[in-house]
BAGUVO-138843 format. One record per residue (C-alpha): residue in one letter; x, y, z. Coordinates in pm, whole numbers, padded with zeros to 5 digits, always signed. Layout:
N
AXYZ
...
//
This chain:
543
X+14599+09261+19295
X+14521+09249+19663
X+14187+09273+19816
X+13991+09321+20141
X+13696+09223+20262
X+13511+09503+20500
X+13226+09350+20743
X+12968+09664+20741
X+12794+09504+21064
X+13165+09447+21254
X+13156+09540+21628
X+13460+09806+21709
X+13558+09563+21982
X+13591+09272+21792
X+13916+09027+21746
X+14103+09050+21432
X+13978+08816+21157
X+14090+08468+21092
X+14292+08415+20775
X+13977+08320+20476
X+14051+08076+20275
X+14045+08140+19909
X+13719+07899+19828
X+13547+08046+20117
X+13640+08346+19979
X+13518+08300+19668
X+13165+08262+19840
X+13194+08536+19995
X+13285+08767+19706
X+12917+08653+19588
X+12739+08690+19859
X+12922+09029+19894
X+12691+09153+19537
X+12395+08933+19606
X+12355+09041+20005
X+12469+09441+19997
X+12645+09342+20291
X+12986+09342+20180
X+13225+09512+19990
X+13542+09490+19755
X+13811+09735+19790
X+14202+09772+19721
X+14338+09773+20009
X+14590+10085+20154
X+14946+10075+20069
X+15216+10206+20347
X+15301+10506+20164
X+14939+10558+20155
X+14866+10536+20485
X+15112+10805+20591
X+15056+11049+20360
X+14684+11047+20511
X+14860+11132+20879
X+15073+11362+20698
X+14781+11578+20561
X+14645+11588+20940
X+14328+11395+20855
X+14217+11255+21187
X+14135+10880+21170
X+13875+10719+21345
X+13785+10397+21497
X+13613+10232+21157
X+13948+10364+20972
X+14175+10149+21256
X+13944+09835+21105
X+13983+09874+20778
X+14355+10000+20774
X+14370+09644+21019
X+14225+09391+20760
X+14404+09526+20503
X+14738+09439+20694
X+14626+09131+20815
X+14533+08996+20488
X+14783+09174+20272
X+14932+08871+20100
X+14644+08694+20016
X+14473+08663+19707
X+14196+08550+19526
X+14184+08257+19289
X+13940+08392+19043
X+13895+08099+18870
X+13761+07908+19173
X+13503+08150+19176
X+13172+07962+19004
X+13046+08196+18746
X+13309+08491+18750
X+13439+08433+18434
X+13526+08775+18399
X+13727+08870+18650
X+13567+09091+18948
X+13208+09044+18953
X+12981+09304+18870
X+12762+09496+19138
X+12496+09449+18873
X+12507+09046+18851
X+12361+08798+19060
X+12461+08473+19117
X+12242+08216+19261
X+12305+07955+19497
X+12259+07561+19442
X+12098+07320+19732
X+12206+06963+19734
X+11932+06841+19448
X+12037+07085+19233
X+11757+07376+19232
X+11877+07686+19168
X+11812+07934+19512
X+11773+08309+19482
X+11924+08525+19782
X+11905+08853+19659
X+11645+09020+19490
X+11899+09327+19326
X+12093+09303+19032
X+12018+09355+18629
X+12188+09032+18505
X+12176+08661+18641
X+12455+08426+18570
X+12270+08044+18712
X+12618+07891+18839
X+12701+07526+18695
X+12542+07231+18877
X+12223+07355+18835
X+11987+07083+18694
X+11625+07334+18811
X+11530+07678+18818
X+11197+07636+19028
X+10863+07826+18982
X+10841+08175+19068
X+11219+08240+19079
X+11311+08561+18994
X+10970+08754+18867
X+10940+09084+18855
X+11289+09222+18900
X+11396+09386+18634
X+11666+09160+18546
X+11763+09269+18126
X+12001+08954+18106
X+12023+08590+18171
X+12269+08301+18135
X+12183+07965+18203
X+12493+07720+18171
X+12454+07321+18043
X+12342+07090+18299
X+12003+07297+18351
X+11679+07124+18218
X+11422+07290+18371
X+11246+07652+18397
X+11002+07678+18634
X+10614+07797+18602
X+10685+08222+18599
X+11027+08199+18696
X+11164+08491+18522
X+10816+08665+18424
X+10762+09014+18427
X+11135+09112+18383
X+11333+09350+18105
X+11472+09068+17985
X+11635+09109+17635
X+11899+08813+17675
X+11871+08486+17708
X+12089+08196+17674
X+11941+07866+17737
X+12164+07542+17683
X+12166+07255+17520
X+12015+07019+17822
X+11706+07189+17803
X+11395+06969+17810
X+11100+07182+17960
X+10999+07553+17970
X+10726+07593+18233
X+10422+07825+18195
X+10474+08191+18213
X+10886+08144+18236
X+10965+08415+18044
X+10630+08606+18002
X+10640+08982+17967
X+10980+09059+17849
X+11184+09205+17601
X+11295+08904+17434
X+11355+09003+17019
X+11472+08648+16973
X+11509+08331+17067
X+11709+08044+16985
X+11538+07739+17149
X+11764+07425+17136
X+11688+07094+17014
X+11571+06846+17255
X+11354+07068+17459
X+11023+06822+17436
X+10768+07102+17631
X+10741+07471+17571
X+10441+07506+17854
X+10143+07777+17762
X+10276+08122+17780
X+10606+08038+17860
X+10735+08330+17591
X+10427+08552+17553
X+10403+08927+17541
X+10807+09020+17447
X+10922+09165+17151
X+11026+08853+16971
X+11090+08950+16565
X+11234+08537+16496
X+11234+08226+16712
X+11352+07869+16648
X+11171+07587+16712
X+11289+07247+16769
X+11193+06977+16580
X+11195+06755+16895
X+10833+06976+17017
X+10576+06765+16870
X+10254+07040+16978
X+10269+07402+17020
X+10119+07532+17326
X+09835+07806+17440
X+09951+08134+17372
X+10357+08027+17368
X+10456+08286+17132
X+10112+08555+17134
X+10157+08940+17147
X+10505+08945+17005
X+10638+09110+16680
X+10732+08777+16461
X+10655+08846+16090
X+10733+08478+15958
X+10777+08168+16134
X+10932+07790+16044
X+10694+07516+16194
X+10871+07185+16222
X+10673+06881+16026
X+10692+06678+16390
X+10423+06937+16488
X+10046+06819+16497
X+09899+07074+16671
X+09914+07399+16731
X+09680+07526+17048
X+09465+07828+17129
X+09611+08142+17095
X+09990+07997+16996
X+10090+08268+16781
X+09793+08546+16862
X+09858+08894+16771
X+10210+08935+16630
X+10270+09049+16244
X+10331+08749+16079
X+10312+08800+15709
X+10359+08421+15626
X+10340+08048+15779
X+10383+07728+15661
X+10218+07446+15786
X+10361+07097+15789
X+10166+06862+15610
X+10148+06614+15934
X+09934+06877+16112
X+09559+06794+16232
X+09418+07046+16445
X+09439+07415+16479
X+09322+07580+16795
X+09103+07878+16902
X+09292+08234+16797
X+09575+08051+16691
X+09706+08278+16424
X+09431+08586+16523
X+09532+08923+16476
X+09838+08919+16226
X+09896+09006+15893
X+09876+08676+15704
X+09781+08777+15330
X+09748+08404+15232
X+09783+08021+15414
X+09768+07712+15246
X+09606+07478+15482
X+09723+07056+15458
X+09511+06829+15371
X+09570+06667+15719
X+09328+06930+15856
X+09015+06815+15974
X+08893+07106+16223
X+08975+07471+16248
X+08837+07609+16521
X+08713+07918+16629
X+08890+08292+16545
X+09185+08088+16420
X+09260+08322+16138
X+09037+08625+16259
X+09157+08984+16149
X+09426+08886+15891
X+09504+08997+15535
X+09378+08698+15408
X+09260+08736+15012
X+09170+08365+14886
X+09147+08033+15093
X+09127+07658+14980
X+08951+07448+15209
X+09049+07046+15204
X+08769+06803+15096
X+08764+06651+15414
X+08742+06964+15658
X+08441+06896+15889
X+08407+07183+16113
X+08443+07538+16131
X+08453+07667+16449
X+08303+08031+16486
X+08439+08314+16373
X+08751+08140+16189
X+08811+08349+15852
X+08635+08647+16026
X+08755+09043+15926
X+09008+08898+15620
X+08962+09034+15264
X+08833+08688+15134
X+08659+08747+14789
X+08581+08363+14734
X+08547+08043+14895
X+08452+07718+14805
X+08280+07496+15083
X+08345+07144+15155
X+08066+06874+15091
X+08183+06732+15470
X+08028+07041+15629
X+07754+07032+15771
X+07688+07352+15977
X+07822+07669+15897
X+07958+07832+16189
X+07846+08172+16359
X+08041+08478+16226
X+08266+08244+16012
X+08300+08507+15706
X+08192+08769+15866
X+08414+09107+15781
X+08471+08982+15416
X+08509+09081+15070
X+08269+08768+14923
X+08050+08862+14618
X+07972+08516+14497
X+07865+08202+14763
X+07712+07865+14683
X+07648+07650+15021
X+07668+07291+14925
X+07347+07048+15018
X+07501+06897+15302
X+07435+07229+15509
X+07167+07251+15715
X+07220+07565+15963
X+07368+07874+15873
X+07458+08055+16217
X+07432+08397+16323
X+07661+08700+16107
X+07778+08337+15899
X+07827+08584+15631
X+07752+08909+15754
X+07951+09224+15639
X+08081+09099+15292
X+07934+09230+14934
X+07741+08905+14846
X+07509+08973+14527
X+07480+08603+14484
X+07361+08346+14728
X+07213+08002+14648
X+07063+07790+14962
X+06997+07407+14912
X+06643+07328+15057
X+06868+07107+15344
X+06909+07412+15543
X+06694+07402+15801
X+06753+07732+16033
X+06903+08042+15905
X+07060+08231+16204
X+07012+08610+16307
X+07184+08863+16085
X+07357+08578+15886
X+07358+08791+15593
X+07291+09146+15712
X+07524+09393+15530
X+07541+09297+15218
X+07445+09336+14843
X+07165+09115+14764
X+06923+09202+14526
X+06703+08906+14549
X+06742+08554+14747
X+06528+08238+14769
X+06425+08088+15121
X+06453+07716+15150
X+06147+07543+15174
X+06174+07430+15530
X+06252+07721+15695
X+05997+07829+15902
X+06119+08172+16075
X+06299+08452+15966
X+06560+08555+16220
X+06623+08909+16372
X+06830+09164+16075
X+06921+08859+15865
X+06860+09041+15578
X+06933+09351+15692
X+07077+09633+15471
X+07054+09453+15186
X+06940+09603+14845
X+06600+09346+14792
X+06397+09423+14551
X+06111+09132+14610
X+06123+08844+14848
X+05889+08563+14869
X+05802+08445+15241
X+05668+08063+15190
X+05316+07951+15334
X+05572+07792+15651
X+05712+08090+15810
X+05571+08199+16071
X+05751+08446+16256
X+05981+08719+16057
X+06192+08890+16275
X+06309+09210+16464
X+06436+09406+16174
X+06494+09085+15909
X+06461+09305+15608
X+06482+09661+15748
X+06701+09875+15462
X+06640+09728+15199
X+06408+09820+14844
X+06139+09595+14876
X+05837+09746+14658
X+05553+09475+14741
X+05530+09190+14998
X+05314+08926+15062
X+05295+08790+15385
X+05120+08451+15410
X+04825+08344+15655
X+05087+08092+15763
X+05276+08398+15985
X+05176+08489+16361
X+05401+08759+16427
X+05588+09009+16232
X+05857+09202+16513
X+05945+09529+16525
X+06130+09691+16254
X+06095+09372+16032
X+06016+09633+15694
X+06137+09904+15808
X+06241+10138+15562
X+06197+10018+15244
X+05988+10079+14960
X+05643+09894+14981
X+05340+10081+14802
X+05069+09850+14961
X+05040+09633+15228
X+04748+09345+15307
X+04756+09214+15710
X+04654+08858+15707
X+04363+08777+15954
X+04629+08548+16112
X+04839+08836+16346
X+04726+08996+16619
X+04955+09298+16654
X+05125+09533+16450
X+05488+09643+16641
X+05678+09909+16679
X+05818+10051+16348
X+05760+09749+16163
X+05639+09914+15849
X+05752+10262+15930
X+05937+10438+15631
X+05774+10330+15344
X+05541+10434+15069
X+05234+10292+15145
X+04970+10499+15003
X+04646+10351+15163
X+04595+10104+15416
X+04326+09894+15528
X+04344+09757+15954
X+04151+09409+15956
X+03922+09381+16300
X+04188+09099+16446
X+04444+09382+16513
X+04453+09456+16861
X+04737+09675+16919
X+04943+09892+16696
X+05281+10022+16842
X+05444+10309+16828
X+05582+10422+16499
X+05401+10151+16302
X+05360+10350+16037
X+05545+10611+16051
X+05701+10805+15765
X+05479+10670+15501
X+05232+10818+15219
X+04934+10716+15404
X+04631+10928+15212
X+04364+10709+15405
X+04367+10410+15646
X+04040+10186+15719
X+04008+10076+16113
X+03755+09770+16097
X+03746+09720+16458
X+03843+09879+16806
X+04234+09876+16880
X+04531+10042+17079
X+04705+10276+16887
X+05030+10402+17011
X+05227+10735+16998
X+05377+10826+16655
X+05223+10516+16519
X+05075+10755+16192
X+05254+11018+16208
X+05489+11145+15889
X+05164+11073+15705
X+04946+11278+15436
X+04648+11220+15657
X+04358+11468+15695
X+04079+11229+15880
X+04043+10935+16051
X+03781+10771+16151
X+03770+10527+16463
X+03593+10278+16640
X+03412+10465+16961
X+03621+10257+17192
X+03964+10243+17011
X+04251+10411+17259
X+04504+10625+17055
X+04776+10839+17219
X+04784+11225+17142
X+05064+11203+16925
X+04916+10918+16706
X+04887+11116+16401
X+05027+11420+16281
X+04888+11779+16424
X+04598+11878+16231
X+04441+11572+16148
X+04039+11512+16206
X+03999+11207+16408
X+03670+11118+16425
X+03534+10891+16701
X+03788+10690+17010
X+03949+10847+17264
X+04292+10986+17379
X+04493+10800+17672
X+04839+10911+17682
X+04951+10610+17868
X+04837+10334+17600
X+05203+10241+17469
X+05198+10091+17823
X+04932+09850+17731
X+05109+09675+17462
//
């Protein structure tokens, strides 16, 4: 078959063209796809030519051209096979075929085309090559051993073949793809972070010759199981975030884990080496996760690690010796014994499970905010050198008693709020009980030590206190203090602030106050007799 090679951007006045040698050619039929600015087309025969005269079409001056070339060059051909990369015959106005400098990086002409064929010779594909051009295929021939950082990010791609040579992957390469798998040859020593993250991978190889597993390589794909080599020692953050794998095994050379490593998947159980000495944090948050065995020698958890699984049990190492913030949070635990070598349990440790049973060794030292909020504990001992209660650590809970030792001295915003307390006693030893520490509960009676100074806002609201006696070093009681109790009486010893709602919800018919105690207008319910003091609307201001 004959062809011809049209110049769009030919002058009419120009010389007939020189005969093109079949290399050059060759170039040319490349450039011709990559460029847009030349085309392939058979060329006219004789017969052809007079049968357009014959039908009295009326040629014109670009006709003369074309009918020209294609009797100037009408016995030359094409060598196909001296055409790098056409292995197919005519090339495809969809390909593109990149060009090769003298050090062997691959160089990108043309920016339109769906597939990319990299032509042999090429040892580099440099960063930022071909991103963000909708490519859906690409071949990459032996000889190549490196992929730029983002060099074919952001693409449709759903084909890739990489060779044998390969040695390094570059960040980002082939982020935001299509990929569904990927075969990924032995030899390569670096798969860079990111390099295959968000496609649509459902299996991938990996070569034993990778010794660690970068940040985020493989996150926000769709792999549901996945062979880690025994070379590997460590996977990093995020390596195989968000996809649905169902199961992983871990070689039993493997030390450390890294942030969100295996975060949102679908693993329903792991069996974790020996080796392991740290998991770190979110590395198996939102899983399926039923039962876990920790080794002996595990020494930290990092935050958040086993958080929203469906762990029922667990069994904590002697080697730790601080329990992590929201480690268990989002369980299913019922039954938890913290070994003696603890001594802080951080904030929502354990928050969100169904613990009825907790025993604390007197080596903790700090119990964290809402470390066991959510739960199911009926009753739970405080060790003896804790000296505050936190903010909703014991939070909807179902307490019936709770003794506060003579060394707290603070109890928290909301520390027991929902629970079923019936009594407290609340040592000397505390300064300061926050707002909505006992909220809604079921205490009877109540006794203020002579120790605090203020009573805040809701912090005994919704109770059942029946009567109530206010020693004179309360200075201030907030808003809703009491509110929504069975107050029949209450006994002011002294002057004090008293804020809006603070007795309302009440069975109250008098009250008698101090001549200079301030109370707001909505202190106590509508119809009560208050006796003595005077209204300021502005007093929850003071406090």
């Amino acid at each position: 078959m004959n062809l011809l090679i049209k110049n769009f951007g030919g002058d009419p006045d120009r010389k007939p063209p020189k005969k093109i040698r079949s290399s050059t050619k060759g170039h040319l039929l490349k450039r011709a796809l990559n460029h847009n600015l030349l085309y392939l087309k058979l060329m006219k025969t004789r017969d052809e030519l007079r049968l357009y005269f014959e039908n009295g079409d009326k040629p014109t001056q670009e006709h003369f051209w074309e009918w020209q070339n294609s009797y100037w060059h009408k016995e030359e051909k094409i060598d196909m096979e001296k055409i790098t990369g056409l292995e197919n015959g005519l090339p495809n106005p969809n390909d593109i075929y990149p060009e090769i400098d003298q050090e062997g990086n691959a160089s990108l002409q043309s920016y339109l085309g769906k597939r990319m064929f990299i032509s042999k010779g090429t040892i580099n594909i440099p960063d930022s090559f071909a991103p963000g051009m909708s490519i859906t295929k690409v071949s990459i021939p032996e000889g190549v051993t490196n992929i730029g950082v983002g060099a074919f990010m952001s693409n449709l791609i759903s084909e890739l073949n990489l060779p044998q040579s390969m040695v390094s992957i570059k960040n980002n390469a082939f982020y935001n793809n299509k990929l569904s798998s990927i075969h990924l040859p032995e030899g390569i020593i670096d798969i860079a972070p990111g390099a295959f993250g968000y496609n649509m991978l459902e299996s991938v190889h990996i070569p034993e010759t990778l010794s660690v597993i970068s940040e985020y390589v493989f996150a926000n794909n769709q792999l549901k199981n996945v062979n880690i080599p025994d070379n590997i020692t460590e996977i990093k953050e995020g390596a195989f975030n968000t996809n649905l794998l169902e199961s992983v095994s871990l070689p039993s050379g493997i030390i450390k884990l890294g942030r969100y490593v295996f975060a949102y998947n679908q693993l329903s159980s792991i069996e974790i080496p020996d080796s392991i000495t740290e998991i770190n944090e979110w590395a198996f948050q939102s899983n399926q996760l039923t039962s876990i065995r920790l080794p002996e020698n595990i020494t930290m958890l990092g935050n958040g690690a086993f958080e929203g699984n469906k762990i029922t049990s667990i069994n904590i190492p002697q080697g730790i010796t601080q329990i992590s913030s929201s480690v268990f949070m989002n369980n299913q635990l019922k039954e938890l014994n913290i070994p003696e070598t603890v001594t802080y349990i951080g904030v929502n440790a354990f928050a969100n499970n169904a613990l009825t049973s907790v025993i604390i060794p007197n080596s903790v030292t700090y119990i964290d905010g809402a470390a066991f909020q959510n739960n199911k504990l009926a009753s739970i001992n405080i060790p003896e050198n804790i000296t505050k209660i936190e903010t909703s650590v014991f939070t909807n809970n179902e307490l019936v008693s709770f003794e506060i030792s003579d060394k707290i001295t603070e109890i928290g915003s909301g520390a027991f709020q929902n629970n079923k307390l019936t009594s407290i006693h609340i040592p000397e030893s505390v300064t300061r009980v926050f707002d909505t520490a006992f909220q809604n509960n079921q205490l009877s009676s109540l006794s203020i030590p002579k120790s605090i100074k203020k009573i805040e806002r809701s912090s005994f609201a919704d109770n059942k206190i029946a009567s109530l006696n206010i020693p004179k070093n309360i200075s201030f009681i907030q808003g809703s203090a009491f509110r929504n109790n069975q107050l029949t009486s209450v006994n002011f010893e002294g002057d004090v602030y008293i804020g809006s709602f603070a007795f309302a919800g009440n069975n109250l018919t008098q009250v008698i106050l101090g001549e200079n105690t301030i109370y707001h207008s909505q202190t106590f319910d509508p119809g009560v007799e208050v006796i003595g003091g005077f209204i300021d609307n502005s007093v929850d201001y003071y406090m």
